[in-house]
N, C-alpha and C positions, 0 to 999 in steps of 0.2 A: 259519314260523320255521325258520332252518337248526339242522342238527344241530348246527355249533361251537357257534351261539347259547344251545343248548339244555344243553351238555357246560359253558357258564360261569353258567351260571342255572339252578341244580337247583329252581327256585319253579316258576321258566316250563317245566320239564318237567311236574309236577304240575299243573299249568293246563292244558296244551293236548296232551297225551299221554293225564291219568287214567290207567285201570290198564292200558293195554295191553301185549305183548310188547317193545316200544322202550322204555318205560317204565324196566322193568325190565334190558334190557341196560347201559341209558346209566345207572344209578341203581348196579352192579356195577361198571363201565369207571371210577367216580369215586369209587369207595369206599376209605377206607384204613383197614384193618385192624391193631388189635396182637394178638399170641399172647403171651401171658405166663404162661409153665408153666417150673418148676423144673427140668422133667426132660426132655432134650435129647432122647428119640426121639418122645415128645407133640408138644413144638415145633413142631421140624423136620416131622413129619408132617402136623399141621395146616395150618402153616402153606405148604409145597410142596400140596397140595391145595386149600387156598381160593386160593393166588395158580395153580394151575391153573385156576383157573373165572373168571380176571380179574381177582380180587382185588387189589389193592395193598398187602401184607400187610409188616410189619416185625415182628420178632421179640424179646421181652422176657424172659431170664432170671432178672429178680428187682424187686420191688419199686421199688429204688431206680432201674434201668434205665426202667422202665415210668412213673418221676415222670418223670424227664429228658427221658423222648420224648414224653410228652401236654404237658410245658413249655416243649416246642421247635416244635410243629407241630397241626395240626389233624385228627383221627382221629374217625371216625364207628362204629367200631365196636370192643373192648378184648374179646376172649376171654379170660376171666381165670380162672386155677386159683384154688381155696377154699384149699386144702395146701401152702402153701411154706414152706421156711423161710425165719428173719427176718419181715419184717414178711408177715403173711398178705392173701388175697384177700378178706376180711372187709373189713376196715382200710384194702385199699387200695381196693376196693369205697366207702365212705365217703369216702374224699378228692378221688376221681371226681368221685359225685357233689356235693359242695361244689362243685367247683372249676368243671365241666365240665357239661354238657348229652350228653356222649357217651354211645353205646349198650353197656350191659352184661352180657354172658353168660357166665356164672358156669358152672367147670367144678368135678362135684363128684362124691362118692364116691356109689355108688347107696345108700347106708342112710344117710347124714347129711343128713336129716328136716329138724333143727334148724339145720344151716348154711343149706340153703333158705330156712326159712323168715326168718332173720335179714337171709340176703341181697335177698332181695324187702322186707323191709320196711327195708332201708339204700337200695334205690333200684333194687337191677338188676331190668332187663328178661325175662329170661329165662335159662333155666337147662339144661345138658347134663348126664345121668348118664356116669361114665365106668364101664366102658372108653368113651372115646368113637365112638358112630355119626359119619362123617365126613359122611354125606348127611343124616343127619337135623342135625347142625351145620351144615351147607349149607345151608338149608332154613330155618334158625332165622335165622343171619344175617342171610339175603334177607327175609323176614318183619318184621324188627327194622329192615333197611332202607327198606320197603315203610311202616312205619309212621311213620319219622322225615323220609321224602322232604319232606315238606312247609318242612322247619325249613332256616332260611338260615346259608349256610357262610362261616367266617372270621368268626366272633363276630357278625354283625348282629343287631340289634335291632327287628323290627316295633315302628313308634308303635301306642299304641293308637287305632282309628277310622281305620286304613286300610283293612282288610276289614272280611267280615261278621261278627259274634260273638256270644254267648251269657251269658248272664247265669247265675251259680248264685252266688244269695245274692247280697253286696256284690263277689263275684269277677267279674271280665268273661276269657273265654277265646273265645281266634280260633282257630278250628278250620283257616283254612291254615297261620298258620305257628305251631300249638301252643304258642301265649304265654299264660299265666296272668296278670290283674293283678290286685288288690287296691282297694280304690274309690277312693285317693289314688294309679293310675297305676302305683306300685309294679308291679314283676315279679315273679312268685311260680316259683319253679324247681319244674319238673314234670316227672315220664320220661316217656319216649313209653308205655308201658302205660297211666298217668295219664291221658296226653291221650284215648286211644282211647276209654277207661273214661269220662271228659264226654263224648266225641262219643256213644256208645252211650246214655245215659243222657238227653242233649239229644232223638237220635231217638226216643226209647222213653218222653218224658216220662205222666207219670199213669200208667203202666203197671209193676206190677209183676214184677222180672226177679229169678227164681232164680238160684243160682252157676252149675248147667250154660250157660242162657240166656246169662249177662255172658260164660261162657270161650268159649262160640262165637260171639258178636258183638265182642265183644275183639281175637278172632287171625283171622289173616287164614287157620287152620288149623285141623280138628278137632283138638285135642291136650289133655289132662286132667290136669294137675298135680294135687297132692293139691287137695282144697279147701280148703282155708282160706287158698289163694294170694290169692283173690277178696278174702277177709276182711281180709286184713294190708293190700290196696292200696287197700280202701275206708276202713278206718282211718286211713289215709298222706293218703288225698287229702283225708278229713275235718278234717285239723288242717291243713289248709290252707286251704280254702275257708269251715269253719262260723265262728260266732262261740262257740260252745262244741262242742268235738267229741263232747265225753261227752252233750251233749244235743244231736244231732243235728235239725238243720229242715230243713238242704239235701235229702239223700238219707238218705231213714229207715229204719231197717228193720221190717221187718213178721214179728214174729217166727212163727219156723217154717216163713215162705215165702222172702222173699226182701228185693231194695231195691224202693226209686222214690223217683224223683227229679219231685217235685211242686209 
């Protein structure tokens, strides 16, 4: 397959690439980025640094900026500050995800615990303390990228039963392009953390996996959030797939050790 071929079908990169160095150039060369921070030297900083490294980055000073531009175009990735005024990165975190399938990385203050945890269980992906590391944001992006490669760009829709997929409970999930259904076809909207968290769980079936185990079969990085990141996103994904989540059948837990998905 040629490389144009390849730069207009980010699916057919992930098929016939997997994880190699190409992969990842041509998966950067076609990403588009928002920066939505308050504070103009944040911005501008991040934003001239990610679009140094290829980025395709546009820049959001406020909430209402940052509706208009994910309402006008298609963006695979939203660095979004917790602390703005007007409407906050919590809220706007929420209408994302409703609205969108885009990747979430919440910028936040290093002691607010509680905004983390709020924002992992509204839907984002991953999270930066500030001041912000500009490599270790780099790093996170490409990651966040590297997980979402699978999913088709300009709103399409995989039918169900065109690839291979997985069953958990009455949910059917296709691990190419990280579609969740429900047993009447329905679509069930999942982050890509979500999806990873079934693919790991699918590999790892009968077996039970501690919080350390999921965070490094999860990320494509050694990296250790508090824990109970684990916890909020098995709760998230529980009210999705069980038929009761408070009684869990899908993925149980085993108290004191960990999950399994059995």
């Amino acid at each position: 397959m040629r490389t144009a071929d390849l730069l207009r079908d980010p699916a057919a990169v992930v098929r016939d690439l997997g994880g190699n160095g190409l992969l990842n150039e041509l998966i950067v060369n076609k990403a588009n980025v928002i920066v939505c921070d308050d504070e103009p030297d944040i911005r501008d900083t991040v934003a001239e640094y990610l679009g140094s490294h290829g980025f395709s980055v546009t820049s959001a000073e406020s909430g209402a900026v940052l509706r208009e531009l994910v309402g006008a175009k298609n963006f695979d990735v939203v660095v979004l500050d917790i602390r703005m005024p007007g409407e906050d990165g919590l809220s706007l975190a929420r209408y994302l995800r409703e609205h969108s399938d885009v990747a979430i990385i919440m910028l936040t203050g290093s002691t607010e615990i509680i905004d983390r945890v709020v924002g992992l269980e509204i839907g984002a992906d991953d999270y930066v303390a500030k001041p912000v590391d500009l490599r270790e944001l780099l790093a996170r992006v490409k990651a966040v990228l590297r997980r979402t490669a699978g999913r088709k760009r300009n709103g399409e829709v995989a039918a169900p039963g065109r690839d291979f997929s997985l069953d958990f409970g009455a949910c059917r999930f296709f691990p190419e392009t990280q579609k969740l259904y429900n047993a009447d076809g329905t679509e069930i909207s999942i982050t890509a953390m979500e999806a990873q968290l079934l693919k790991v769980f699918a590999q790892h079936r009968g077996r039970i996996l501690n919080r350390d185990q999921l965070l490094e079969l999860a990320h494509d990085r050694g990296w250790e959030p508090f824990d109970r990141s684990i916890d909020i996103r098995i709760s998230r994904l529980r009210r999705k797939i069980e038929v009761d989540a408070t009684k869990p059948e899908v993925i149980r837990t085993v108290r004191g050790v960990g999950y399994i998905y059995s």
